[in-house]
C-alpha positions in Angstrom: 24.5 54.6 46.8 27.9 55.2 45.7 31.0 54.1 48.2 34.3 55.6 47.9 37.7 54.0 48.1 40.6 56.3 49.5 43.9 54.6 49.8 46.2 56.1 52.6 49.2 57.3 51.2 50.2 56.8 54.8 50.8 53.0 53.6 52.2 53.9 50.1 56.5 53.3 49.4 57.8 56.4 49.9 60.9 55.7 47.7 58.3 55.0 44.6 55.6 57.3 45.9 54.8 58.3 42.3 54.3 55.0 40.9 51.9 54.3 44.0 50.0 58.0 43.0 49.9 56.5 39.3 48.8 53.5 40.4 45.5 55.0 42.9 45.0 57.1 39.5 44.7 54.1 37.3 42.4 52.3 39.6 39.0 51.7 40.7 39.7 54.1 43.9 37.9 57.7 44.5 39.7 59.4 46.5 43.6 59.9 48.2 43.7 60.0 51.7 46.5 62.0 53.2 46.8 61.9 56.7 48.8 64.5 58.7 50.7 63.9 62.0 51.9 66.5 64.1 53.5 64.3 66.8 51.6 66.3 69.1 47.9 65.0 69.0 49.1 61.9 67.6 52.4 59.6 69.0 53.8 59.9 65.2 54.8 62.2 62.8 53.5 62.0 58.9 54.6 64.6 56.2 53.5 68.4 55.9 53.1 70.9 52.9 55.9 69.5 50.6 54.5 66.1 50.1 51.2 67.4 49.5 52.4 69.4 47.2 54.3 66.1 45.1 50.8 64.3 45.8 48.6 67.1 44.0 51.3 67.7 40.9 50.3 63.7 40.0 46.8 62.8 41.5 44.0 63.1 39.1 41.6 62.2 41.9 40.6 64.2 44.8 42.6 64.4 48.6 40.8 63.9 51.3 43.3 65.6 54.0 42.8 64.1 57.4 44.3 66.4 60.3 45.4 64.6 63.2 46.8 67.8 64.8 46.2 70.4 67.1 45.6 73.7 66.5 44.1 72.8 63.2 43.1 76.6 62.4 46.5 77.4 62.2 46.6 75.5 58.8 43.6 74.7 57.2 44.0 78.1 54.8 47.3 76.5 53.8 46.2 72.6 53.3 43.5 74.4 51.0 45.3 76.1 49.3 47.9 73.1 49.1 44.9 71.0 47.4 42.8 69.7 49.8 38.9 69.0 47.9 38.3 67.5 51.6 39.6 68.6 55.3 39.0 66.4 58.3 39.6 67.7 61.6 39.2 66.1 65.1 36.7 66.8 67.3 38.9 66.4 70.4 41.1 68.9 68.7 39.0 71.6 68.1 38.0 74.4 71.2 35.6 75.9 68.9 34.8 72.8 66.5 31.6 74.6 64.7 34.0 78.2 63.5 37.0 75.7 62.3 34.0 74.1 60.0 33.3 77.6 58.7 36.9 78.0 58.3 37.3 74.7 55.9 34.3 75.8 53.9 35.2 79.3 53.7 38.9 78.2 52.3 36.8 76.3 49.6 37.0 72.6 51.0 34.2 70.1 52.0 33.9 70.0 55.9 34.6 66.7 58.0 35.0 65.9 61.6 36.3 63.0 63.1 35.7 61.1 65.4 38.3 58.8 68.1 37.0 55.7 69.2 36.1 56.5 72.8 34.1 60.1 71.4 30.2 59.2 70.9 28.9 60.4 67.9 25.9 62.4 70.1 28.4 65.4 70.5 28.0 66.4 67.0 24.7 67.0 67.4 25.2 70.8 67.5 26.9 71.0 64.0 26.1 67.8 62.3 23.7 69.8 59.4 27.1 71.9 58.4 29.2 68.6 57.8 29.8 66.9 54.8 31.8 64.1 56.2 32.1 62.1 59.7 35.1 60.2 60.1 34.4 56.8 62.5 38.2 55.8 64.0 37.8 52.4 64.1 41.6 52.3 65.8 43.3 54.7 67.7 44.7 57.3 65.2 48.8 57.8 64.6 49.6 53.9 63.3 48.7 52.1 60.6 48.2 48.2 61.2 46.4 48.1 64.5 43.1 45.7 64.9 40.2 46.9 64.4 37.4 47.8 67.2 34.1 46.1 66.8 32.4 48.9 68.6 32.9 50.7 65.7 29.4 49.3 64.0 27.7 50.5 66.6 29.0 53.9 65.7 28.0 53.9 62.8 24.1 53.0 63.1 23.9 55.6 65.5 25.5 58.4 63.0 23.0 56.7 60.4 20.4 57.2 62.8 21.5 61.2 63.9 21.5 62.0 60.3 17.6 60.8 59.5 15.5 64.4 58.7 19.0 66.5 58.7 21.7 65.6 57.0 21.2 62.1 55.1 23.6 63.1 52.2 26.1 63.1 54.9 29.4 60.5 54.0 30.2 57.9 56.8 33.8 57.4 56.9 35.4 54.4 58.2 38.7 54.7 58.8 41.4 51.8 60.5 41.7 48.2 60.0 39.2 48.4 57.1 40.2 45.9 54.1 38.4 43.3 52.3 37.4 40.6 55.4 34.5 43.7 56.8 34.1 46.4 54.0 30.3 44.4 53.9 29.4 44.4 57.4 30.6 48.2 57.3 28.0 48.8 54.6 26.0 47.2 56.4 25.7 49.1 59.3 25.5 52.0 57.3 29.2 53.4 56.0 29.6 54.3 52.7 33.5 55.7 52.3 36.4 53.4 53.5 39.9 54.6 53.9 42.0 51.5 53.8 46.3 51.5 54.1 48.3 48.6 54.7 44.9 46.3 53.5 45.9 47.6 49.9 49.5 48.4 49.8 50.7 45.5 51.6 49.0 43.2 48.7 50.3 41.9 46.0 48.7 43.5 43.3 47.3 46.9 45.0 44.6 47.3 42.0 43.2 44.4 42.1 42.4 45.4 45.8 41.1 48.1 45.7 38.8 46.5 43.0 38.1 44.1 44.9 37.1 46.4 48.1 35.1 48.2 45.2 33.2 45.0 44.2 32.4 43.9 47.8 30.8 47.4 48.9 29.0 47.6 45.9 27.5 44.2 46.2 26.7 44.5 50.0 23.5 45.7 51.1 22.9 49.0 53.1 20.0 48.6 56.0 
């Protein structure tokens, strides 16, 4: 099993953003998570088109774009095309959630749907065989630093368990709170791609982190 770090540039210092992009290069991490905030679905606004660009002229790993907005269709042409190896959309946001998965695939980008912490993971039942990715809020998405919610385990065995006979190359994503004191249990319960902010940049030595987060997952066993 392989488990991906992806950093949330969310987190990163925005006055150094390209030594933070240097430094996700340079380490053990997989993947860049962008998130995008419209100030609509979520109470906060991120960064659009323009930082995405700067993020893609320097990152020599894949971005995983996570869309925390509404009307997602409207832009998921343009975040490809900006990019994006990997688009996330919210279920809550999405009238018509299986044609804006045929919509990320068709613009050339793996397919993800998230989920908020009160959404059970039963509703994708419908589409879960045309996902690549499920992302499990474990916090209420639009702020970084929030505790994380221990129903979120739960979650996550019962994703593991919707996946059995359909779709078991599916990636669980774990995303909010997630840092080095319950990658393991995470595991655990069946996760096996952990986007991770303020846990890394607000260390000391970021790198050594994410390594660290690496190490843990890797040395955690998956029931």
């Amino acid at each position: 099993m392989k488990y991906i770090i992806a950093p949330s540039i969310l987190s990163a210092d925005f006055g150094n953003l390209q030594r933070d992009i240097e430094m996700i290069n340079q380490s053990e991490a997989d993947w860049f998570h962008v998130d995008i905030m419209d100030g609509v679905f979520v109470p906060n606004i991120s960064f659009g088109f323009p930082v995405m660009a700067a993020v893609k002229k320097h990152a020599t790993k894949p971005l995983d774009v996570h869309l925390m907005i509404v009307e997602p269709d409207k832009f998921i042409p343009e975040f490809a095309q900006s990019g994006a190896d990997r688009i996330t959309v919210h279920y809550e946001a999405c009238t018509h959630l299986h044609r804006t998965i045929q919509l990320i695939k068709s613009s050339g980008c793996k397919a993800g749907v998230a989920l908020n912490p009160h959404t059970p993971v039963a509703l994708l039942h419908d589409v879960i065989e045309d996902l690549d990715l499920v992302l499990i809020m474990s916090v209420n998405p639009g702020f970084g630093g929030q505790q994380f919610i221990h129903n979120t385990y739960k979650k996550i065995q019962d994703l593991k368990a919707l996946i059995q006979g359909k779709n078991e190359g599916l990636i669980i994503q774990v995303d909010g709170g997630v840092g080095l004191q319950n990658i393991a249990t995470l595991v655990s319960a069946g996760a096996n791609a952990f986007v991770s902010g303020n846990a890394i940049f607000a260390t000391d030595n970021p790198a050594v982190t994410i390594s660290k987060m690496k190490n843990l997952a890797n040395s955690s066993i998956n029931i």
